[in-house]
PDB file as gemmi writes it, atoms N, CA and C in Angstrom:
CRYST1    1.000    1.000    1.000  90.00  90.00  90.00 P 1                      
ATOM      1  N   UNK A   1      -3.803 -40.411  65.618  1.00  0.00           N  
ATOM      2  CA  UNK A   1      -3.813 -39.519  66.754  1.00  0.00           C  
ATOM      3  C   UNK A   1      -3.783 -38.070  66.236  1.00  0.00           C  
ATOM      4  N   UNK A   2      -4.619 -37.489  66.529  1.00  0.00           N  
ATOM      5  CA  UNK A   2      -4.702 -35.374  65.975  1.00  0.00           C  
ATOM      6  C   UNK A   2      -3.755 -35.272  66.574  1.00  0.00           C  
ATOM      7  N   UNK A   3      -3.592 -34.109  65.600  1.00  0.00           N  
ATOM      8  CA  UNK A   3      -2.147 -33.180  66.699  1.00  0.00           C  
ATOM      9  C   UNK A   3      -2.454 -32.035  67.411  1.00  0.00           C  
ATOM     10  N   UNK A   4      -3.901 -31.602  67.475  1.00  0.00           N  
ATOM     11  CA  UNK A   4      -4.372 -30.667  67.741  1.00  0.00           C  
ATOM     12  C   UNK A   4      -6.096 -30.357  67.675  1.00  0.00           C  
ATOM     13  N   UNK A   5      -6.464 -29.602  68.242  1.00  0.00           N  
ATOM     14  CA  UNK A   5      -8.023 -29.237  67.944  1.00  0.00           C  
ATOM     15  C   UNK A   5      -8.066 -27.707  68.060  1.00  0.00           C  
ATOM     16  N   UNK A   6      -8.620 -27.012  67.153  1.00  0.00           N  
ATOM     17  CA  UNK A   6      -8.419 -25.493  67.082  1.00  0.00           C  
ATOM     18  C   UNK A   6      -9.752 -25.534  67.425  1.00  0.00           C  
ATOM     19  N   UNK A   7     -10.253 -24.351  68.010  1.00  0.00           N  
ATOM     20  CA  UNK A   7     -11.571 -23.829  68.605  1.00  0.00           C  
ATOM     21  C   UNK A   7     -11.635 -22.279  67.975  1.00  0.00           C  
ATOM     22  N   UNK A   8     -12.760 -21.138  67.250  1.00  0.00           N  
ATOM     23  CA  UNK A   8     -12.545 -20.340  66.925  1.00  0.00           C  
ATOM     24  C   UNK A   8     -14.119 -19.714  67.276  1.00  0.00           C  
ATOM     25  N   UNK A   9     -14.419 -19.520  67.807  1.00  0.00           N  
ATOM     26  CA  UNK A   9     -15.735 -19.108  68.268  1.00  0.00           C  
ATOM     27  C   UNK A   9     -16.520 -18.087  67.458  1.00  0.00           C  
ATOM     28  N   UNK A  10     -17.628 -17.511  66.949  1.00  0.00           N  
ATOM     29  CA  UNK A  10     -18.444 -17.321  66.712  1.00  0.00           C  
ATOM     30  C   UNK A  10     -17.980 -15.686  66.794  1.00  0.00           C  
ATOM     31  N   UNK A  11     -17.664 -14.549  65.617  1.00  0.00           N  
ATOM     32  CA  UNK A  11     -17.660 -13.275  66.250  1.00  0.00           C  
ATOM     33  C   UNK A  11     -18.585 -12.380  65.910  1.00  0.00           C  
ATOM     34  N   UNK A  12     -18.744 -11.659  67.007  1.00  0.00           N  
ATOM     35  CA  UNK A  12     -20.245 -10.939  67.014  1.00  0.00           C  
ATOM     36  C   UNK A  12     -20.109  -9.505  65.807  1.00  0.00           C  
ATOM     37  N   UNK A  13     -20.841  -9.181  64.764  1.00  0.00           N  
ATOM     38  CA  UNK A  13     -20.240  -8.156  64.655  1.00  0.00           C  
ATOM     39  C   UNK A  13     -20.754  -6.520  65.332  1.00  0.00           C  
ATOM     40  N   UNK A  14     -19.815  -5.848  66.329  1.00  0.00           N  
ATOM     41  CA  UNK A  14     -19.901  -4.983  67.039  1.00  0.00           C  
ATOM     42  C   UNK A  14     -18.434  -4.926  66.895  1.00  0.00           C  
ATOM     43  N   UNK A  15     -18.407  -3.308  67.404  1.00  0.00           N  
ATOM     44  CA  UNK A  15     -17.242  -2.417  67.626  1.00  0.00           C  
ATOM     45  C   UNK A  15     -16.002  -3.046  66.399  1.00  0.00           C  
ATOM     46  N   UNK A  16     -16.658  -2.858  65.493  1.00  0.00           N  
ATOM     47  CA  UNK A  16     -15.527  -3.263  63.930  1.00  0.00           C  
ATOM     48  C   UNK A  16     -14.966  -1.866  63.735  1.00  0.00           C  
ATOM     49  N   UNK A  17     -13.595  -2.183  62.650  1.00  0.00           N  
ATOM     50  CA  UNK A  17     -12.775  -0.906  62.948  1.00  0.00           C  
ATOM     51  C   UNK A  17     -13.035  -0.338  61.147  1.00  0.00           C  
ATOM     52  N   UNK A  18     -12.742   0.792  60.992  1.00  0.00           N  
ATOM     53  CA  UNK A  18     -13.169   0.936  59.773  1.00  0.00           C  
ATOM     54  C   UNK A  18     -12.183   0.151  58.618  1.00  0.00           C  
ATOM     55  N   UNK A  19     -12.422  -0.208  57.699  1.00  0.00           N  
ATOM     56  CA  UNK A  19     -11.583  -0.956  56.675  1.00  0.00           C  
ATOM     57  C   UNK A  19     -10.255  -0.380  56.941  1.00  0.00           C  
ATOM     58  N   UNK A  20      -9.945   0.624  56.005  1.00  0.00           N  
ATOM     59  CA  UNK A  20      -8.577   1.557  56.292  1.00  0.00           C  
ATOM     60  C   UNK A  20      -7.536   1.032  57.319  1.00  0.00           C  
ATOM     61  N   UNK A  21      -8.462   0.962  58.626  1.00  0.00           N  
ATOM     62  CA  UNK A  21      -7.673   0.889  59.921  1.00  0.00           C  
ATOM     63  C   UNK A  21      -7.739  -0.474  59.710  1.00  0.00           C  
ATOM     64  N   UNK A  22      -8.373  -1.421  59.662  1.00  0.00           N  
ATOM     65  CA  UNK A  22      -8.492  -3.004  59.911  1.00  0.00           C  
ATOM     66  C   UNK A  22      -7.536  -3.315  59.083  1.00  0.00           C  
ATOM     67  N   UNK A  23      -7.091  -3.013  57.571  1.00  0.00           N  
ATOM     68  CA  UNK A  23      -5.926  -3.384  57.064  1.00  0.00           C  
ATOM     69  C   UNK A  23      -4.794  -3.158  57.481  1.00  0.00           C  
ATOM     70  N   UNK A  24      -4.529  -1.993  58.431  1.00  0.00           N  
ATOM     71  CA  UNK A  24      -3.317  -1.622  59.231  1.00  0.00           C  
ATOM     72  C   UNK A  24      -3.681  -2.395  60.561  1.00  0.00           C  
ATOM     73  N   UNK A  25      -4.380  -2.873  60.829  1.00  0.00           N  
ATOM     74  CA  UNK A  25      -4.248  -3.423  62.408  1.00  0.00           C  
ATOM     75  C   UNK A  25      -4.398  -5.421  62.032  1.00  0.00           C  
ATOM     76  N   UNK A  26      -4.604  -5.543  61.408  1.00  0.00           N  
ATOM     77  CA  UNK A  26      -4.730  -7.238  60.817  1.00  0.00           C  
ATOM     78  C   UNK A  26      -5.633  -7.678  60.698  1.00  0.00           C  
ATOM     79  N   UNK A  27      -7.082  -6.753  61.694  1.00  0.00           N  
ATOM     80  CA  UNK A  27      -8.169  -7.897  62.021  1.00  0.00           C  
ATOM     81  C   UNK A  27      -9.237  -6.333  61.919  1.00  0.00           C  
ATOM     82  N   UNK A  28     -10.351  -6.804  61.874  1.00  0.00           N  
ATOM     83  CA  UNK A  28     -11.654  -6.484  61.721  1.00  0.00           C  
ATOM     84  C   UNK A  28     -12.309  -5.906  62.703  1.00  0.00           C  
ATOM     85  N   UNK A  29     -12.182  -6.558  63.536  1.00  0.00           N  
ATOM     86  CA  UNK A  29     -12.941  -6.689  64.927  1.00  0.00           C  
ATOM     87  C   UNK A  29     -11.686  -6.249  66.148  1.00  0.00           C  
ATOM     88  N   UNK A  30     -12.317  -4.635  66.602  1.00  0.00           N  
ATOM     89  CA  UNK A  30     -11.390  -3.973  67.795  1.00  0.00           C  
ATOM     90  C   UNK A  30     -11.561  -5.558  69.044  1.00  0.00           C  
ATOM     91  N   UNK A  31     -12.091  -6.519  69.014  1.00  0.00           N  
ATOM     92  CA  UNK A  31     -11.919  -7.337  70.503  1.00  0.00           C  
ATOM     93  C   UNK A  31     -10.706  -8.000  70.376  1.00  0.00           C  
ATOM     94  N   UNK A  32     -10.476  -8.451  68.905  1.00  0.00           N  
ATOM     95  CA  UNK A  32      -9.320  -9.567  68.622  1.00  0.00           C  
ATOM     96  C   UNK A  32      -8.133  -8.426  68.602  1.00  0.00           C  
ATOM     97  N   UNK A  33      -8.074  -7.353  68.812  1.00  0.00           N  
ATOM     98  CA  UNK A  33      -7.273  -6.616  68.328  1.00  0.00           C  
ATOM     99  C   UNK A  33      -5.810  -6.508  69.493  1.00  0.00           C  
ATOM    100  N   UNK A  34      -5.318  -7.235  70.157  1.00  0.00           N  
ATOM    101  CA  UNK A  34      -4.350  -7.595  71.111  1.00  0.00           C  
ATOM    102  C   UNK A  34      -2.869  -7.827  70.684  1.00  0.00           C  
ATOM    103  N   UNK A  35      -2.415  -6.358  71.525  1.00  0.00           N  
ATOM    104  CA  UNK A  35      -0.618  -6.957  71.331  1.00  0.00           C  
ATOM    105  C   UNK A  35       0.221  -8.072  71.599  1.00  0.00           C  
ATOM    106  N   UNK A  36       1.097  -8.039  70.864  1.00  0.00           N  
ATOM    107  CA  UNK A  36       1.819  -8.873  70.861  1.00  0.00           C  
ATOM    108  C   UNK A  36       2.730  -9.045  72.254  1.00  0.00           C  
ATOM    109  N   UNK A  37       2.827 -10.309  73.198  1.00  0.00           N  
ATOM    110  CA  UNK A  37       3.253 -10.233  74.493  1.00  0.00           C  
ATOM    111  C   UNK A  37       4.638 -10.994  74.671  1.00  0.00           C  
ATOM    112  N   UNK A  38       4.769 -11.610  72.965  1.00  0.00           N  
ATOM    113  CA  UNK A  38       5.826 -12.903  73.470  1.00  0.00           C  
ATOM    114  C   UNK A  38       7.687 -11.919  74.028  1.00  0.00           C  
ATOM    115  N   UNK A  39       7.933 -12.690  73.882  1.00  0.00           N  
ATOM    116  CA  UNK A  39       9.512 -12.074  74.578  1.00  0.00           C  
ATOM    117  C   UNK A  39      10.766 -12.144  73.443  1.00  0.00           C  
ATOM    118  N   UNK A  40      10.598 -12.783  72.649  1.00  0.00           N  
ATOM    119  CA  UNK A  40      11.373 -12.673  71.322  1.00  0.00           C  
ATOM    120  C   UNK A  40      11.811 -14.184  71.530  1.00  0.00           C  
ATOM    121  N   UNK A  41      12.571 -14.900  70.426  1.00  0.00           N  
ATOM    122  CA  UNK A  41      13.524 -16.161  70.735  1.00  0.00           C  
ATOM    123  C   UNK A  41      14.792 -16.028  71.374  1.00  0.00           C  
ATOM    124  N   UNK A  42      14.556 -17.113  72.429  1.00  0.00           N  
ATOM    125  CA  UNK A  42      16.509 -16.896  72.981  1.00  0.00           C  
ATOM    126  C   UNK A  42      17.219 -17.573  72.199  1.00  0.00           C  
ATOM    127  N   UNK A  43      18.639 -16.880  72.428  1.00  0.00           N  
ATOM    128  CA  UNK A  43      19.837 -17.543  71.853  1.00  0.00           C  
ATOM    129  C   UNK A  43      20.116 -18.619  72.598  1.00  0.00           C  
ATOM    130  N   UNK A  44      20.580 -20.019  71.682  1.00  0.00           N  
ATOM    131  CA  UNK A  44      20.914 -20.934  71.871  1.00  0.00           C  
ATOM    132  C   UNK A  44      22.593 -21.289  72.180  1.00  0.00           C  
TER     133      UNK A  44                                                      
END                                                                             
């Protein structure tokens, strides 16, 4: 039984960030470029 199926689609290259910046931001590509939304871990 998988434990999972990852899907990663195809990225276009447009609106890329310059190297410099892409090493400070994680990723390459300004589309993937999305903050972080989670809420932290609660205490147990």
């Amino acid at each position: 039984m998988p434990l999972g199926i990852a899907y990663a689609p195809y990225q276009k290259w447009r609106d890329i960030y310059d190297p410099a910046v892409a090493l400070k931001r994680g990723t390459l590509f300004f589309e993937l470029d999305l903050p972080f939304a989670g809420k932290g871990v609660l205490p147990s």
